[in-house]
N, C-alpha and C positions, 0 to 999 in steps of 0.2 A: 500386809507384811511390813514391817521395822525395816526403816533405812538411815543408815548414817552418816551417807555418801551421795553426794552427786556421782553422775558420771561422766565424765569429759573424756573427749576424743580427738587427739590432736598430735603431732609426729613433732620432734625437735633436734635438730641436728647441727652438729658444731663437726670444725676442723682444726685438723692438730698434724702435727709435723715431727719427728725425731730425725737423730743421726744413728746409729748406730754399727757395730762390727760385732763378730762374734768367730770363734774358730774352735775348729775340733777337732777332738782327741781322737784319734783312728783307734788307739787302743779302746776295745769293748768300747768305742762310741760315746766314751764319756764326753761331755760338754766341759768347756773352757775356754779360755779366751785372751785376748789382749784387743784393747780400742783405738782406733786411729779416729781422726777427725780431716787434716788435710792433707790435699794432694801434696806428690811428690814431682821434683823437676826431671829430666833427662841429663845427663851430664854433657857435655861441650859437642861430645861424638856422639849424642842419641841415645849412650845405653844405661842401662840400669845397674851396669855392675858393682860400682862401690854402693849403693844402695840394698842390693842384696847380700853385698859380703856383710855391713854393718849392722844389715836385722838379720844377719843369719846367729852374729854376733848377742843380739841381745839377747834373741831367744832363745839361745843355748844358753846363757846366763841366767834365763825366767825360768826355765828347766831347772836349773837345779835349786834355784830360787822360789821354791812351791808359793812362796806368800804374797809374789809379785802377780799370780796367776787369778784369774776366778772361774767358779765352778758352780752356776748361778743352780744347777739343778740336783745338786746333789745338799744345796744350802751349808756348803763351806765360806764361810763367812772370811775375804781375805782383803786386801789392803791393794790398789791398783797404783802403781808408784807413775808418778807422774811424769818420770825420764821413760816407763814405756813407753806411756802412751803418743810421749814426741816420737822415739824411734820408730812404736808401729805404723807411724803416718806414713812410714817410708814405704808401705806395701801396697799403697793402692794402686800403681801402676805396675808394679814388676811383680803381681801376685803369681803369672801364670811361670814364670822364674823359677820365683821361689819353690813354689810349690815342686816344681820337675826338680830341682835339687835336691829338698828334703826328702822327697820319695823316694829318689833315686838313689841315697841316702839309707833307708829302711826307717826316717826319723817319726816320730809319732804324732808329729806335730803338721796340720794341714791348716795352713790359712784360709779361712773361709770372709772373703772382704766382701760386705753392700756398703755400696757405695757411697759414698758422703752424701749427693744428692737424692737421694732414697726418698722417695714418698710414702710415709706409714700413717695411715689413719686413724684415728680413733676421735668416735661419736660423742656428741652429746655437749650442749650448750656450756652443761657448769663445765666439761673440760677443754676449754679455750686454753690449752695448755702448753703443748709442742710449740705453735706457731712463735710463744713465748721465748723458746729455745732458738729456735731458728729464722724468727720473722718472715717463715711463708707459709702460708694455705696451700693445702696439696690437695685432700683429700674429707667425704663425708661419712658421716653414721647418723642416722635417724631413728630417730628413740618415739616409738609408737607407745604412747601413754594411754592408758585407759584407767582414769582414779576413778575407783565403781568399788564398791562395798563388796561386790562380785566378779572383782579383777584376781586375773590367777584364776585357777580353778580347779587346785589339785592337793593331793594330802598323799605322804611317803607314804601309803600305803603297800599290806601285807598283796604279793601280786596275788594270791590264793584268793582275794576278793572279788576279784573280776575271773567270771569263768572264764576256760578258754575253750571249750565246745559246746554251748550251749545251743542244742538246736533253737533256730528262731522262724515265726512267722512268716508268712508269704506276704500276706500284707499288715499292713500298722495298724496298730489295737491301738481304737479308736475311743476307748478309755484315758490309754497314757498318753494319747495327743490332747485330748478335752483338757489335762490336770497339765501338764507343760507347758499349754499355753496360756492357762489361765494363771499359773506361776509368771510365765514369761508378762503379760499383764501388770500386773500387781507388782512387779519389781520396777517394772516403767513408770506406773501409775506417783511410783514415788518423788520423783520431782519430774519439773518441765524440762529442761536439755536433756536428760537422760531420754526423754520420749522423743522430743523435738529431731535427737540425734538418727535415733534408728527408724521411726517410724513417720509419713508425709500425713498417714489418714489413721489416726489412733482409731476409731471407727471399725475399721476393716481389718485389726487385730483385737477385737473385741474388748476394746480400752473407751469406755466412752463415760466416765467421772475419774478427773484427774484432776492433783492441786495445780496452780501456776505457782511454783514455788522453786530455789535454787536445790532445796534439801535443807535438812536438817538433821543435827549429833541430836542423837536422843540422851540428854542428860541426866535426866531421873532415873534409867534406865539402861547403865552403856555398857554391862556385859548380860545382858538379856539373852537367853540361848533358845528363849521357847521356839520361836520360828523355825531352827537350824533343825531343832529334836522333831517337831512337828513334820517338817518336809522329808527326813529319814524314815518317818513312820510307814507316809505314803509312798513312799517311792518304793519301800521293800512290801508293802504290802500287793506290786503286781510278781505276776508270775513270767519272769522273767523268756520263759519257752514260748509265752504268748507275745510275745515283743518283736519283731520286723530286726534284721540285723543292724539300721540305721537308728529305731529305737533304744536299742541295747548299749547301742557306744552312749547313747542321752542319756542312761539309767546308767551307766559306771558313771559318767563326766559329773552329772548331777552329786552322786552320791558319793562320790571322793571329795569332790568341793565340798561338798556341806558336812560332811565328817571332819573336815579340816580346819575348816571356821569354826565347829564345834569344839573339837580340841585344843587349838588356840585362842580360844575366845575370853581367857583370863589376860590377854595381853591387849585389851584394844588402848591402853594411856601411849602406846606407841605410836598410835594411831594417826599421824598429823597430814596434814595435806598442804603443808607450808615449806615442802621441799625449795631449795633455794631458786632453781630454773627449772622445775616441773612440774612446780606448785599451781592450785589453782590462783592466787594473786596474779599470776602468769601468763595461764591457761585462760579465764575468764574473758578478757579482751580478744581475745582471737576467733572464741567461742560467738561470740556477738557478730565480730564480723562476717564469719562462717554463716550464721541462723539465716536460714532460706526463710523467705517469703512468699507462698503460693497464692494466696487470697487474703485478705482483711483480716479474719481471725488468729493467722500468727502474727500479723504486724500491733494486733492490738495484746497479743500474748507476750509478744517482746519486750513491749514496752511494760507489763506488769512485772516479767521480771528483770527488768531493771528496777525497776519500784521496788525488788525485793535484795538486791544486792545489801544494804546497809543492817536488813535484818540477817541475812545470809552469814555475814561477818562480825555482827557482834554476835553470836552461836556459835562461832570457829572460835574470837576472840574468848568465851567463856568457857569452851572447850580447853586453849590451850593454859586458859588460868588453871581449870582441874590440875591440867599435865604440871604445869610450874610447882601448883602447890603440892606435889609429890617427887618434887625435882627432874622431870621429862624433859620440860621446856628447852628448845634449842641451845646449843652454844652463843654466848655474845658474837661471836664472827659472823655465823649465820644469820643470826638476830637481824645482825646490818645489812647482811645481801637481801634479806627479805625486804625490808625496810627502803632501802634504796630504789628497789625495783619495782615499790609500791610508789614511790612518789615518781622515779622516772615518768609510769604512766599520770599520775596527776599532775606535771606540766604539760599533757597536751589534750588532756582526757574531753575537756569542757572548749576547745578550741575547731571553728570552723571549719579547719583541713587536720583535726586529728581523728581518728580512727573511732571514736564513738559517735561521732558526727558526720563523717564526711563516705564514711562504708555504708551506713543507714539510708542517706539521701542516694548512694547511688542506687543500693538494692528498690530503693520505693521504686527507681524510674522502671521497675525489670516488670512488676505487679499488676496485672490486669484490672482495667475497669473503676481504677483512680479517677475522682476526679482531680483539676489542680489545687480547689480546695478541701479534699480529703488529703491531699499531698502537704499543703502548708499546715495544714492543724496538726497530721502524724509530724512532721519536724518540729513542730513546735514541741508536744508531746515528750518528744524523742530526748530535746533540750531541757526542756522541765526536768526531766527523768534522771536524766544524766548530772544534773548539778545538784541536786537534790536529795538523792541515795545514791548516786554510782561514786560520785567526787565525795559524799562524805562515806560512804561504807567506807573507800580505800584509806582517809584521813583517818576513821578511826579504827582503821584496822594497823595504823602505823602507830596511833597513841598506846595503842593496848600490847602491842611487840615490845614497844619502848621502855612501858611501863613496866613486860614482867624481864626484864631484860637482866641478869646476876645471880637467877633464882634456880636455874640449874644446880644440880648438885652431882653429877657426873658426865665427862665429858671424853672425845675418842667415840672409835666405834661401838658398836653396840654391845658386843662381849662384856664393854666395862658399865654397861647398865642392867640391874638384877633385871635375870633373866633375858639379859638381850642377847646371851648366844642360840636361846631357842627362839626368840623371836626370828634371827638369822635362818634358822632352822624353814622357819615358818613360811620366810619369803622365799626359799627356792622348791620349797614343797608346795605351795602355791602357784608361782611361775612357772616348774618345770613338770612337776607328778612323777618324778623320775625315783626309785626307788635305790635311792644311793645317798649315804651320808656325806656329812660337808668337808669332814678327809677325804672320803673319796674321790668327789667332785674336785679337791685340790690337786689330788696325787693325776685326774684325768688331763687338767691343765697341764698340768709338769709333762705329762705325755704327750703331749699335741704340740707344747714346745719345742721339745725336742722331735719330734717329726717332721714339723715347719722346716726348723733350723737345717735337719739332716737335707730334706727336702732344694732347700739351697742349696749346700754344698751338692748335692749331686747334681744340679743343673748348671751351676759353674764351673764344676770336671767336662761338665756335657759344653759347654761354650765357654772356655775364658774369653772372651770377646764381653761377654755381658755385661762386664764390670762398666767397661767403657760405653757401653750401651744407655746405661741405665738412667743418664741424663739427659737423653732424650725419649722418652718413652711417654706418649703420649696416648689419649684417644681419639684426639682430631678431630673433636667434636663438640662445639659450643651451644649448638639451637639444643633446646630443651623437645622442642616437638620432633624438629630431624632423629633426637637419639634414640625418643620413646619409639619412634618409627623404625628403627634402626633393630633396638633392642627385640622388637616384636618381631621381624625378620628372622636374626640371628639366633633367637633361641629354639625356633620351629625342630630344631635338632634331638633338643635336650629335652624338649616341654611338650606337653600335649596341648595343642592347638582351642584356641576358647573364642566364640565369635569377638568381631569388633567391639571395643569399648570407647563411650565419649566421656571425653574427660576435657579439662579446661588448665590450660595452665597458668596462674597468677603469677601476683605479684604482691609482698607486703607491704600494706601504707608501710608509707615513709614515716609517719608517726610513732610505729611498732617495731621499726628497722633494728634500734638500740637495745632495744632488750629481747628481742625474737629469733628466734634459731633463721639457722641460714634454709630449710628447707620443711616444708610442713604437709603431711596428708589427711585426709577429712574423710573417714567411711562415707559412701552413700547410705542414705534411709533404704530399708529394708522396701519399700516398695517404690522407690525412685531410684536405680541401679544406676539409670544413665546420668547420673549426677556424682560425677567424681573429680573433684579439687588437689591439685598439688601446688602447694606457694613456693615459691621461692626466694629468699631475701636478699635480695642484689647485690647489699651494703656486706653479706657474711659467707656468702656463695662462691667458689673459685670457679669460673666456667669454664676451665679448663679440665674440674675435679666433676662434673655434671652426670656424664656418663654413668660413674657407679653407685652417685646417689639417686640416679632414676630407676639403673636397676634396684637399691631397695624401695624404691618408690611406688614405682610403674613395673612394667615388666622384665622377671615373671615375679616382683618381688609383691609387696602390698595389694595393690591395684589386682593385679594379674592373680592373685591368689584371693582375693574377695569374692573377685568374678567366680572367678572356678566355682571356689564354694558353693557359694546362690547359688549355681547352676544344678548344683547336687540336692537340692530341695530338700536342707534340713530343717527338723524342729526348729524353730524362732529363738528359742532360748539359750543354741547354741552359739547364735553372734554377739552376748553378751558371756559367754562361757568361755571364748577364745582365748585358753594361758598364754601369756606374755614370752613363755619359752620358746613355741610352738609358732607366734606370729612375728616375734623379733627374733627369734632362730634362723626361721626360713626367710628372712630379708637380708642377714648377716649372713647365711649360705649362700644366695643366688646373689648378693654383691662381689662376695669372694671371688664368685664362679663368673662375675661377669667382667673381670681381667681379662679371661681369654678369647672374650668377642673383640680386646683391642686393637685396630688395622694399625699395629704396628709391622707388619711381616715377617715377626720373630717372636713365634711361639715358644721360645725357651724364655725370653726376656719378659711377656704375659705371664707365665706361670710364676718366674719368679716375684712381680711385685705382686701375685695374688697370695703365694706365701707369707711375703713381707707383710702384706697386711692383715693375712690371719692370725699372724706371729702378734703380732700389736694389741691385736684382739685378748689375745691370753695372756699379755700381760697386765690387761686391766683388770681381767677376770680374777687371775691372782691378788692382784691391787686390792681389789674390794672382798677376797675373800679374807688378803693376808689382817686387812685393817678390822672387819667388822667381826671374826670370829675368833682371829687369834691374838687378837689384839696390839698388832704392828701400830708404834707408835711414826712421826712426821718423819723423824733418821729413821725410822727403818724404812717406810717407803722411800726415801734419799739412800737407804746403801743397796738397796734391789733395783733403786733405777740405775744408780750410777754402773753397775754389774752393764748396764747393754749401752752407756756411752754418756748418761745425764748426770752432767755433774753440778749441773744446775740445783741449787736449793732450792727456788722460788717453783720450781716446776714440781717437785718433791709437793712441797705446799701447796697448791694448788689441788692436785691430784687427789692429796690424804683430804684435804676438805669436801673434795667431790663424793668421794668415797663415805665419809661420815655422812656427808646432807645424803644420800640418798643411799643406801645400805644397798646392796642386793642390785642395782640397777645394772650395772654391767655382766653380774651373771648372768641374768636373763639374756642377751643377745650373746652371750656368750656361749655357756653351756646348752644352749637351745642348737646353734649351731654347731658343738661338738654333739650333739646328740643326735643329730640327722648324718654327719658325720658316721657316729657310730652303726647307728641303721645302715646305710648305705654298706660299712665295711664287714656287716654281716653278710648284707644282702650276697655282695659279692664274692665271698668267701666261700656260701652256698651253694652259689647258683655258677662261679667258677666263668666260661665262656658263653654260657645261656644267661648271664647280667646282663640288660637293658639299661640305659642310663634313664632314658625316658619313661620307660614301664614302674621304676622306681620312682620317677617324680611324682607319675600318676599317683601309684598307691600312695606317697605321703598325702597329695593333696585330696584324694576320694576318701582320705581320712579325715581331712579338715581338721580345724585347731583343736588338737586334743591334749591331753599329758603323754608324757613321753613313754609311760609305763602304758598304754593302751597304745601307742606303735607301736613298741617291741611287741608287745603279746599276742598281735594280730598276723607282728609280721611273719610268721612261719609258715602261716596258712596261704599267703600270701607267693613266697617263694615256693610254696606244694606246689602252686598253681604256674608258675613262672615255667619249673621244671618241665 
C-alpha cells in the first residue's frame, strides 16, 4: 500500500497566560462587558465607597453609551474607550458592593470580575503567547501529534451509514481480523518509525519484510486513489451481521476514514509537514531520542535511518517545490521559523553533549550483551551518521526553504487558498467524524462560551470571597511522580480503575530545551505496554502549572486512556485510527476536570479556574476557526482579543500566525472536548438521577478513539442499558 507520510508520535505543549474580565447582561443573558486590568485601593477609613459611587457613575454613562460596551457573542463589533477601562479597574475589590447596589437597583447590569491574577491556559509550542502579555507561565496544553497519512480518521459522513442495530456476532469473523491486520501490516510496513513506534517485534504482527526508510511523498503519483477505492471494496464486501460488535465499530472507523481521504483526495498540494513547531524538522530529533533499543538489530536499524534522513528531506524539499510552483509554499514568516528551528538543531546536532550524540551513548549503555567494542564502533557509526546525512539533510533542508522562499501566491488562512475552505472542511472531518458543519461547529463554540462565562458568574454570586481568592489558588504540587500518584488516587471516583502502569519520567536534553515543548508523551509499542515516557522540559515547564499537564498526560488523560484501551483487546489497526478529536478531546476534558482534585479547600474557587480555562480553550477554537474559514484577517484576531482584555498587538500576531501554520489544530482539542461535553449532557438529560459520572467515562472509553458520530450513535443503547 502507498504511503506519503511517516508517522510520528510525539505530545508538545506550551504556556500561556491572559488577563481578562467580562460581565453580564441579566437581561435574557446577553453577554457584555467592560475590562479592568488593576487593582483598586481602600480609601483612608477601609471602604469602597467613592469607588463605587464613581463606577456606578461610568456605567450608567456606558449604558446609555451602547458603543462604549462590547457584546463579543452576538459579534457587535464596538469601540472599548480607554477612560472605561481605567474606571472599571475600580471594581476589582468592591465587586461584591457593587453588585448588591445595582441589583438592589433592578439595574441590568451585573459585574462579573476574574481576576487580574487569573491563570488561563492555552496549549501548544507555536503559542508562547499570553506569557508575552503578562510575563508569567501559569499554565499547559499538550498537543498529541500523530503526522500519519492515516491521522484523523473520519469523513462528515451521512449517520444513515453506520447502522444502528445491526445484530452482530458472538464471536470475531476471523476473515475481517486475517484482512485488518494484514492492512494493519502493510501500512507499518511503509517506513521504519511508523513500525519502530507501535510495534517491539514486527514478527509477531506478521510484518516481517520492511524498508528501513523515513517514508517517502510519492511524487509521480500524489493524488493516487487506487488504494482508498480498493480498501472500500473489501471492507463492504463483509457482511456486516457476521462481525463481533468490536469488529463493527473497525468496519465504520475504517470505512468513514477511507471514504474521506477518498473525497479529499484532490487536495493533497496542502499537504505539508513543515508546520512551524509540529513539523517533522521538529519532531524528528526527539523521535531519535525516544527509539528504544532492545537487541543489536534496532541499534543497527537506527543508524540506517539516520543514513536516510538527507534522502528523507530532499523528497519533502521536492515535494514542497511542487507546492511553491503552484503557489502552496508557506508564507516568508513561516518560511523563517522553519528555518530557524532547522539550524537551532544544527548548532548542537554534531556536538558531544547534544542530543544526537549524547541520548545515543546513553541508550547503548541500557542494551544487553554489548561488547565495549561493539559499544565504540556503534558511537562511532552513530557519528558518521550524524555528520554526514543528519547535519546535512537539515542544511539542505534550510537551502531549499530558502531558496523557494516569495513563491507563495496566497497568503492568510486557508479560506484565501483555492479550495482551502474545504480543505478546512477536511481537517475537522478527519479529527473529529462529527457530523456538523463548520457554522455549526462555530455557533457550538459561541455556546460554550457563553456557558463558561454564565458558569462564573454564578459561582461568584455563590462566593464573592473568590475574587480575592483567586491569587492564591494553587495545586501544591511540584514532584511529577507525587501528582501522577496523586492523580491516580483522586480520580478512583470519576474513572474506572485499570491495573498499575510503569511509566518513567524524563527529562529533555538540554540540547533540545530551546526548541521543545515544555512537556512531551511517547505511546508505548503495541507489545511493550509497560514502557511509557513522559518528558518534561525544565527550561519551559511552570512546576507550579504540573499538576494538570499530567492530568492530560498521565492520568486519566493519555497514559491512563492508552492503558484502558489495550486492555479492551482491539483490532491493531485501531491504534493507528485514533482521531485526533477523540484523543486530544479526552485529554483537554480530563485536564478541565482535573481542577477539581485541587487541595485548595474551596471547591467553588476549583471550579471556577476549570471554567477559566475551558473559557480560553474556546477562544482559540474560535481563533482558528474565525482565521482559516472565514477568513479573519491579524486586526481582526486583535479586535476579538482585545473584546476579553488583549490589547496587545503583538499577541494578536502571534496567535493569527499560529493559527495559519497550523489550520485546524486547536479545533481538535477543542471541539473534541465540546463533544464529550455534549455526550455527557445527553447522557444526563436522559438518564436524569440514574447518571453515573463514572459509568459514562467507562462507555466513552470501552469505545476507544473513535469519531464523534459513532459515540453519539451507540450512545442511546448505551443509556437503554444504564436505565
Amino acid at each position: 500500500m502507498k504511503r506519503e507520510k511517516n508517522i510520528t508520535i510525539m505530545k508538545i505543549s506550551k504556556v500561556n497566560h491572559r488577563r481578562t474580565a467580562v460581565a453580564l447582561n441579566c437581561d435574557k443573558s446577553e453577554l457584555g462587558g467592560i475590562l479592568y486590568e488593576a487593582p483598586v485601593q481602600k480609601d483612608k477609613n477601609g471602604n469602597y465607597n467613592d469607588v463605587i459611587a464613581e463606577t456606578g457613575k461610568v456605567v450608567n454613562e456606558a449604558l446609555d453609551k451602547k458603543s462604549r460596551l462590547y457584546t463579543p457573542f452576538n459579534n457587535q463589533k464596538v469601540i472599548i474607550d480607554k477612560n472605561l477601562q481605567r474606571y472599571a479597574n475600580n471594581l476589582k475589590r468592591c465587586y461584591i458592593n457593587f453588585v448588591k447596589q445595582y441589583v438592589n437597583n433592578k439595574s441590568i447590569f451585573l459585574i462579573i470580575l476574574i481576576k487580574t491574577e487569573m491563570r488561563i491556559s492555552m496549549r501548544n509550542k507555536q503559542l508562547c503567547l499570553l506569557h508575552q502579555f503578562l510575563n508569567k507561565a501559569v499554565s499547559l496544553l499538550i498537543v498529541f501529534i500523530i503526522i500519519i497519512t492515516l491521522s484523523g480518521c473520519s469523513l462528515p459522513w451521512n449517520q444513515k451509514q453506520i447502522s444502528e442495530t445491526t445484530i452482530s456476532a458472538t464471536e470475531d469473523n476471523a476473515d475481517f481480523t486475517e484482512y485488518v491486520n494484514s492492512l494493519f501490516a502493510d501500512l507499518l510496513s511503509a517506513d521504519m518509525v511508523s513500525l519502530h513506534a507501535y510495534v517491539e517485534h514486527p514478527k509477531d504482527f506478521g510484518i516481517n519484510d520492511y524498508e528501513v526508510t523515513l517514508g517517502r511523498y510519492d511524487l509521480d503519483n500524489p493524488d493516487d486513489t487506487s488504494d482508498y477505492t480498493d480498501i472500500i471494496s473489501t471492507l463492504k464486501s463483509f457482511d456486516r451481521s457476521t462481525l463481533s460488535a468490536k469488529q463493527q465499530i473497525t468496519l465504520d472507523e475504517l470505512l468513514l476514514y477511507m471514504e474521506n481521504e477518498l473525497e479529499y483526495s484532490d487536495l493533497y498540494m496542502f499537504n505539508t509537514q513543515l508546520q512551524t513547531t509540529t513539523g517533522i524538522h521538529v519532531q524528528l530529533p526527539l523521535l531519535f531520542a525516544e527509539y528504544t533499543f532492545a537487541e543489536k538489530k534496532d541499534i543497527d536499524e537506527y543508524i540506517e535511518l539516520l543514513c536516510d534522513v538527507d534522502g528523507y528531506f530532499e523528497n519533502m524539499a521536492a515535494f514542497e517545490k511542487l507546492r511553491a510552483d503552484n503557489g502552496y509554499f508557506m508564507e516568508d514568516t513561516l518560511a523563517d521559523e522553519v528555518i530557524e528551528s532547522c539550524k537551532s538543531f544544527l548548532e548542537t546536532a554534531g556536538l558531544p553533549d547534544g542530543a544526537m550524540i549524547s541520548t545515543f551513548n546513553e541508550k547503548l549503555a541500557s542494551v544487553d550483551g554489548l561488547s565495549s567494542q561493539d559499544i565504540a564502533d556503534y558511537k562511532a557509526k552513530n557519528v558518521s551518521a550524524v555528520n554526514e546525512h543528519v547535519i546535512p539533510g537539515y542544511q539542505s533542508l534550510v537551502n531549499a526553504l530558502t531558496s523557494l522562499k516569495g513563491s507563495n501566491r496566497y497568503s492568510g488562512g486557508l479560506c484565501n487558498y483555492p479550495d482551502g475552505s474545504r480543505y478546512f472542511e477536511y481537517i475537522l472531518s478527519s479529527t473529529l467524524g462529527w457530523s456538523k458543519s463548520v457554522d455549526e461547529y462555530d455557533k457550538l463554540v459561541d455556546s460554550y462560551l457563553k456557558k463558561y462565562m454564565l458558569k462564573m458568574q454564578s459561582l461568584t454570586l455563590k462566593d464573592s470571597s473568590i475574587l480575592d481568592k483567586f491569587d492564591t489558588f494553587s495545586f501544591n504540587m511540584t514532584d511529577p511522580v507525587g501528582i501522577l500518584t496523586d492523580l491516580k488516587k483522586r480520580i478512583t471516583d470519576d474513572f474506572p480503575e485499570i491495573p498499575d502502569v510503569n511509566y518513567n519520567i524524563k527529562y529533555v536534553s538540554k540540547a533540545l530545551e530551546d526548541y521543545t515543548s515544555p512537556a512531551m508523551y511517547f505511546i508505548p509499542q503495541l507489545d511493550n505496554l509497560d514502557v511509557n515516557s513522559i518528558y518534561i522540559n525544565s527550561s519551559g515547564t511552570s512546576a507550579s502549572e504540573l499538576y494538570p499537564t499530567l492530568a492530560h498526560e498521565g492520568y486519566p488523560g493519555h497514559m491512563y486512556q492508552t492503558q484502558y484501551f489495550a486492555a479492551t483487546n482491539p483490532d491493531w489497526i485501531r491504534y493507528i485510527l485514533a482521531p485526533g478529536g477523540y484523543v486530544e478531546g479526552w485529554a483537554s476534558y480530563v485536564e478541565v476536570l482535573s481542577y477539581n482534585y485541587a487541595q485548595t479547600g474551596n471547591d467553588t474557587l476549583n471550579k471556577m479556574y476549570a471554567a477559566n480555562y475551558a473559557t480560553v480553550l474556546c477562544l482559540y477554537a474560535k481563533g482558528d476557526i474565525g482565521v482559516n474559514y472565514y477568513g479573519w484577517s491579524e486586526d481582526d484576531v486583535y479586535r476579538f482579543i482585545s473584546q476579553y482584555g488583549f490589547d496587545d498587538k503583538s499577541v494578536a500576531h502571534e496567535m493569527y500566525y499560529a493559527f495559519v501554520s497550523d489550520p485546524g489544530n486547536y479545533c481538535k482539542y477543542v471541539l473534541g472536548m465540546l463533544g464529550f461535553e455534549q455526550l455527557k449532557t445527553k447522557a444526563q438529560s436522559e438518564l436524569s438521577d440514574k447518571f453515573n459520572l463514572k459509568n459514562f467515562h467507562q462507555y466513552i472509553l470501552d469505545m476507544g478513539p473513535v469519531q464523534f458520530d459513532i459515540l453519539f450513535n451507540n450512545l442511546d443503547a448505551w443509556i437503554k442499558k444504564e436505565k
